[in-house]
Backbone bond lengths (Angstrom), bond angles and torsions (degrees), N, CA, C in turn:
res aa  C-N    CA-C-N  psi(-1)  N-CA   C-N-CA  omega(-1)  CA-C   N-CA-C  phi
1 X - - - 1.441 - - 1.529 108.20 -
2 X 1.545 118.56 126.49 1.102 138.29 -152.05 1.848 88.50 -93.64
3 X 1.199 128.52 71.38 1.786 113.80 164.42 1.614 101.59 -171.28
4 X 1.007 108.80 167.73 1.704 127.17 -164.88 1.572 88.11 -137.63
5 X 2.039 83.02 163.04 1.617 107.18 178.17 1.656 118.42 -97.65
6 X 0.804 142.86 164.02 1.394 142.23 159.67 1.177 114.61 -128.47
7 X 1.496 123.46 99.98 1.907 125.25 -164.09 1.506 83.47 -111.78
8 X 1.537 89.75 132.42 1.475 115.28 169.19 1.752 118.39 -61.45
9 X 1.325 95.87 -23.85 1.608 84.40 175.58 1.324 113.24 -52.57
10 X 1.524 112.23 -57.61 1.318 122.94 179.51 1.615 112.50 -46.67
11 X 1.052 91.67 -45.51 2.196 84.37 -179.69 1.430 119.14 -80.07
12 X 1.806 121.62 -9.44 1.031 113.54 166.48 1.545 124.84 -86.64
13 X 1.472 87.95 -14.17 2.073 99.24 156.58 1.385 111.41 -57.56
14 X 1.542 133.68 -59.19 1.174 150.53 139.71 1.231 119.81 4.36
15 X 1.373 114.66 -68.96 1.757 127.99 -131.06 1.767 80.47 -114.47
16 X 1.038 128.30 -29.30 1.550 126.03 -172.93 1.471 100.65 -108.08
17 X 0.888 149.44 53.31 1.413 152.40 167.73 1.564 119.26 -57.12
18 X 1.183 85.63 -59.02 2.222 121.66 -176.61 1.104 106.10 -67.37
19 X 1.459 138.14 -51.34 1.226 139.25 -140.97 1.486 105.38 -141.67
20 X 1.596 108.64 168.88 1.661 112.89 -146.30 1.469 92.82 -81.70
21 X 1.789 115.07 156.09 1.229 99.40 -178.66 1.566 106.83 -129.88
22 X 1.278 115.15 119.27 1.490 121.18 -160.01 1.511 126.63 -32.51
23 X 1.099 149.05 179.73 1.610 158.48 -101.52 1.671 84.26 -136.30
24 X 1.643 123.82 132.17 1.210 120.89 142.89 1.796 129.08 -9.07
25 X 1.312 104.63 -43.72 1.541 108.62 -168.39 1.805 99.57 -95.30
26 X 1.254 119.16 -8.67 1.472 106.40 165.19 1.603 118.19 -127.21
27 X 1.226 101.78 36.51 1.173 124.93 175.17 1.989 101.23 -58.07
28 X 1.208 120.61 130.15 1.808 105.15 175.03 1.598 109.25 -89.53
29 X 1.311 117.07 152.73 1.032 102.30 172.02 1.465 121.67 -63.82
30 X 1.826 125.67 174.78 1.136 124.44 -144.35 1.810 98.47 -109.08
31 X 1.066 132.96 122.93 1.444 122.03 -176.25 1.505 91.22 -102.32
32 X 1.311 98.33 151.35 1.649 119.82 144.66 1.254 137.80 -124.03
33 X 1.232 129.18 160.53 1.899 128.12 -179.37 1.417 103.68 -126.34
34 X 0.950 111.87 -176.22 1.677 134.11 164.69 1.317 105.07 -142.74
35 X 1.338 108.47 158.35 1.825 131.03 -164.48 1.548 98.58 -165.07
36 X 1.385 100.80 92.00 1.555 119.96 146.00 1.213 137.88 -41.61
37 X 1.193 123.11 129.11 1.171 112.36 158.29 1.673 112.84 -161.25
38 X 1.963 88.65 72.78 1.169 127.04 -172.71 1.989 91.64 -79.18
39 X 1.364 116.40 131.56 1.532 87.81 167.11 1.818 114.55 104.25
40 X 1.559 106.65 -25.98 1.388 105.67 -166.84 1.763 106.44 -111.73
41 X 1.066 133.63 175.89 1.194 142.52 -136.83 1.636 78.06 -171.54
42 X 1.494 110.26 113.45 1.513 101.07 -169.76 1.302 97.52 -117.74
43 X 1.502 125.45 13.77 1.694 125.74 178.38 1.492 93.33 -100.25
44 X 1.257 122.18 3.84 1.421 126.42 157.78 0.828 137.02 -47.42
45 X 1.568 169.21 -139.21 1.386 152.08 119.77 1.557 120.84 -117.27
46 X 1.800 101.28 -26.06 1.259 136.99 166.05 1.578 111.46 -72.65
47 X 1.367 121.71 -48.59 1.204 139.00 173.19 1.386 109.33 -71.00
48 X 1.042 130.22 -30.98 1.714 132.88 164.91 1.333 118.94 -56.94
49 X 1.532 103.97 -48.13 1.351 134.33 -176.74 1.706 115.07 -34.25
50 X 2.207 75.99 -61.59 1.749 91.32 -168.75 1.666 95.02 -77.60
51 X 0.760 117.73 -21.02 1.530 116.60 -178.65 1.880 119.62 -64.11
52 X 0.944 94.09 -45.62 1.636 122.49 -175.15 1.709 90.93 -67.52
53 X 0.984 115.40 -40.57 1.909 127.49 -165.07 1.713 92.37 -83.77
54 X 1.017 112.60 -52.76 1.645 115.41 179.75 1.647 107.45 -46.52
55 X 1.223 106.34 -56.82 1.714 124.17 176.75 1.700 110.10 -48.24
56 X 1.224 88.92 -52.36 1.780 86.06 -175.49 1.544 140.36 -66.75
57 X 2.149 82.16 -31.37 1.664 115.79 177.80 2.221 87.76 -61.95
58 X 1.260 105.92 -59.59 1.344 90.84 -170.01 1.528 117.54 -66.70
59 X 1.014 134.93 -34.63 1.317 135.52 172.66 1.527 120.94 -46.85
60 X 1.560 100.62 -40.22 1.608 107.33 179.17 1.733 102.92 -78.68
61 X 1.261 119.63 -13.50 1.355 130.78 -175.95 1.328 107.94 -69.30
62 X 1.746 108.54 -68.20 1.494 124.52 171.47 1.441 110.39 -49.68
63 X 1.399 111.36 -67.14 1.439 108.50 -169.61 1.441 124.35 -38.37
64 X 1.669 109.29 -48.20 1.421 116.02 -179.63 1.273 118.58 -66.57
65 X 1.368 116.04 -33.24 1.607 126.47 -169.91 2.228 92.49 -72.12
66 X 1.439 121.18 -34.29 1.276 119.32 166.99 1.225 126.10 -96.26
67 X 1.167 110.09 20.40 1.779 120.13 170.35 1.290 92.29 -99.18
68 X 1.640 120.21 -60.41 1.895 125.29 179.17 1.825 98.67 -35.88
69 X 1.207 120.64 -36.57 1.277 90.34 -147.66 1.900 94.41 -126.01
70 X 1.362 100.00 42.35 1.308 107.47 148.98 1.396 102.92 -161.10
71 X 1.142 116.22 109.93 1.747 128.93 179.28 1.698 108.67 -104.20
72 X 1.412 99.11 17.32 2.036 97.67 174.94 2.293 99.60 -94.37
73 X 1.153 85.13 -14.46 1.587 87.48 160.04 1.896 107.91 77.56
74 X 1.100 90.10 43.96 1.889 107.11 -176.72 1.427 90.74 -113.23
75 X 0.941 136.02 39.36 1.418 124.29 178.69 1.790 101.30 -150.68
76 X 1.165 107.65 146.72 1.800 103.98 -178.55 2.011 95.23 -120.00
77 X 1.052 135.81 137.29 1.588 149.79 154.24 1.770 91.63 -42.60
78 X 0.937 127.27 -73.83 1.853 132.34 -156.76 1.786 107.34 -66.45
79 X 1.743 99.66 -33.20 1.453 95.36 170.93 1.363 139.72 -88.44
80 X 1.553 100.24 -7.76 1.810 140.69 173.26 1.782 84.98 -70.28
81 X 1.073 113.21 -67.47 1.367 114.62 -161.82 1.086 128.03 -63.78
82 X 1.617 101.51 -44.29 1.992 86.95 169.67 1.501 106.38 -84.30
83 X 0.840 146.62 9.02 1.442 149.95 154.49 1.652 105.24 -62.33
84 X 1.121 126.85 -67.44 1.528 122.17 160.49 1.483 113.19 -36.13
85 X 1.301 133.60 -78.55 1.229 117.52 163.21 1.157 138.59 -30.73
86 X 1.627 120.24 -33.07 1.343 101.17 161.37 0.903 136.33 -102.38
87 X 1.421 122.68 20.64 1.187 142.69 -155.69 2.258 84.42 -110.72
88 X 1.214 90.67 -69.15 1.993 93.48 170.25 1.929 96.01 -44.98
89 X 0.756 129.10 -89.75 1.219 123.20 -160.00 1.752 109.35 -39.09
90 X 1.242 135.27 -54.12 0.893 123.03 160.44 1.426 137.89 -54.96
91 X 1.166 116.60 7.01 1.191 124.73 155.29 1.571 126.60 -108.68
92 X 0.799 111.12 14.35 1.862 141.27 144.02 1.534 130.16 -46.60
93 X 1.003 107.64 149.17 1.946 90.38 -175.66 1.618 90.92 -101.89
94 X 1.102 125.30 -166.82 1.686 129.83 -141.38 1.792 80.75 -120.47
95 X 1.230 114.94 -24.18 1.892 93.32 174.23 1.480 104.14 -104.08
96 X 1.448 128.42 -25.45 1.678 124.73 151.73 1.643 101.40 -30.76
97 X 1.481 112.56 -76.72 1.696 108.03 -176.33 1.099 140.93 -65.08
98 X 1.607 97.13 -3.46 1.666 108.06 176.29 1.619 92.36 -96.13
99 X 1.114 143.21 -35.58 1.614 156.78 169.56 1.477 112.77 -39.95
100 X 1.007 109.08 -33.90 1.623 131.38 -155.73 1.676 85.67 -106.09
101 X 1.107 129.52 -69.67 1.846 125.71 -168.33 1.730 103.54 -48.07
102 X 1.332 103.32 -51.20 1.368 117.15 166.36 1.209 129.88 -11.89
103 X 1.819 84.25 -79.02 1.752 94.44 164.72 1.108 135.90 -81.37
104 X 1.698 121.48 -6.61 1.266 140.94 157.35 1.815 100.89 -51.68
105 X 0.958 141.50 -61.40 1.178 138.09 -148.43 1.698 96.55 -95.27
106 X 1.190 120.79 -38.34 1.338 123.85 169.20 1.890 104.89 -32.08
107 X 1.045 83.04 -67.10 1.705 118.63 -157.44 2.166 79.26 -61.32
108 X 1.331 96.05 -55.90 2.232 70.86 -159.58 2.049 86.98 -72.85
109 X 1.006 131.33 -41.35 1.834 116.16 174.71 1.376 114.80 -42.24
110 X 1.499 117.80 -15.67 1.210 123.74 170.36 1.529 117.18 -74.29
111 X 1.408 99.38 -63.75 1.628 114.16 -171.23 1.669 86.16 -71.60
112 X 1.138 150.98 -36.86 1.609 123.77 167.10 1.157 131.93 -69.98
113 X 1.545 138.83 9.78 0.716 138.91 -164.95 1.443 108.03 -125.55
114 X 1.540 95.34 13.76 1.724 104.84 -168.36 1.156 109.48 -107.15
C-alpha cells in the first residue's frame, strides 16, 4: 500500500520550535493521518497537483483539529502546516522527491509559457 502517516507529534516538534511548549499534563493528545498516493504518477505535474492538494486537505485537517485543542494561542495554523508538509515529504523516497520537483517545475514552465 502506496501511503504514509503524518503524526502530529512530530509536527508539533516542528510547528512549535520558537515558542514555549506547554507542561506534560497539557500536553494534547497526538493525532495522525495518512495521504495516499495510491494511483498517482508524481513525475506528473497534474499528478503532483492532486498530490500537493491531498497534503494540504490533511494539514488543514490536522492543523485545525490542534488549533481546537489549544486556545492559550502558542500554536500558529501556517506553522502547523508547513510542518505537515515537511514532515509528508520527508517521508518520501529520494526519487519520489526528485519526481515531484520535476513536475513542480514542469508544471510552473508551463504556466510561464502561457
Amino acid at each position: 500500500m502506496r501511503e504514509f502517516i503524518v503524526s502530529l507529534t512530530a509536527v508539533s516538534a516542528l510547528a512549535l520550535t520558537a515558542v514555549p511548549t506547554p507542561g506534560p499534563a497539557q500536553t494534547p493528545a497526538a493525532s495522525t493521518a495518512r495521504i495516499s498516493f495510491v494511483g498517482l504518477n508524481l513525475a506528473s505535474p497534474a499528478d503532483a497537483a492532486k498530490f500537493a492538494a491531498r497534503i494540504d486537505a490533511v494539514a488543514e485537517g490536522v492543523c485545525h483539529d490542534r488549533a481546537r485543542g489549544n486556545p492559550s494561542g502558542v500554536f500558529t495554523m501556517a506553522g502547523c502546516k508547513v510542518a505537515v508538509r515537511q514532515q509528508a515529504m520527508s517521508q518520501l523516497s529520494r526519487d519520489q522527491r526528485q519526481s515531484l520537483r520535476m513536475a513542480s517545475r514542469a508544471n510552473a514552465l508551463a504556466l510561464a509559457s502561457r
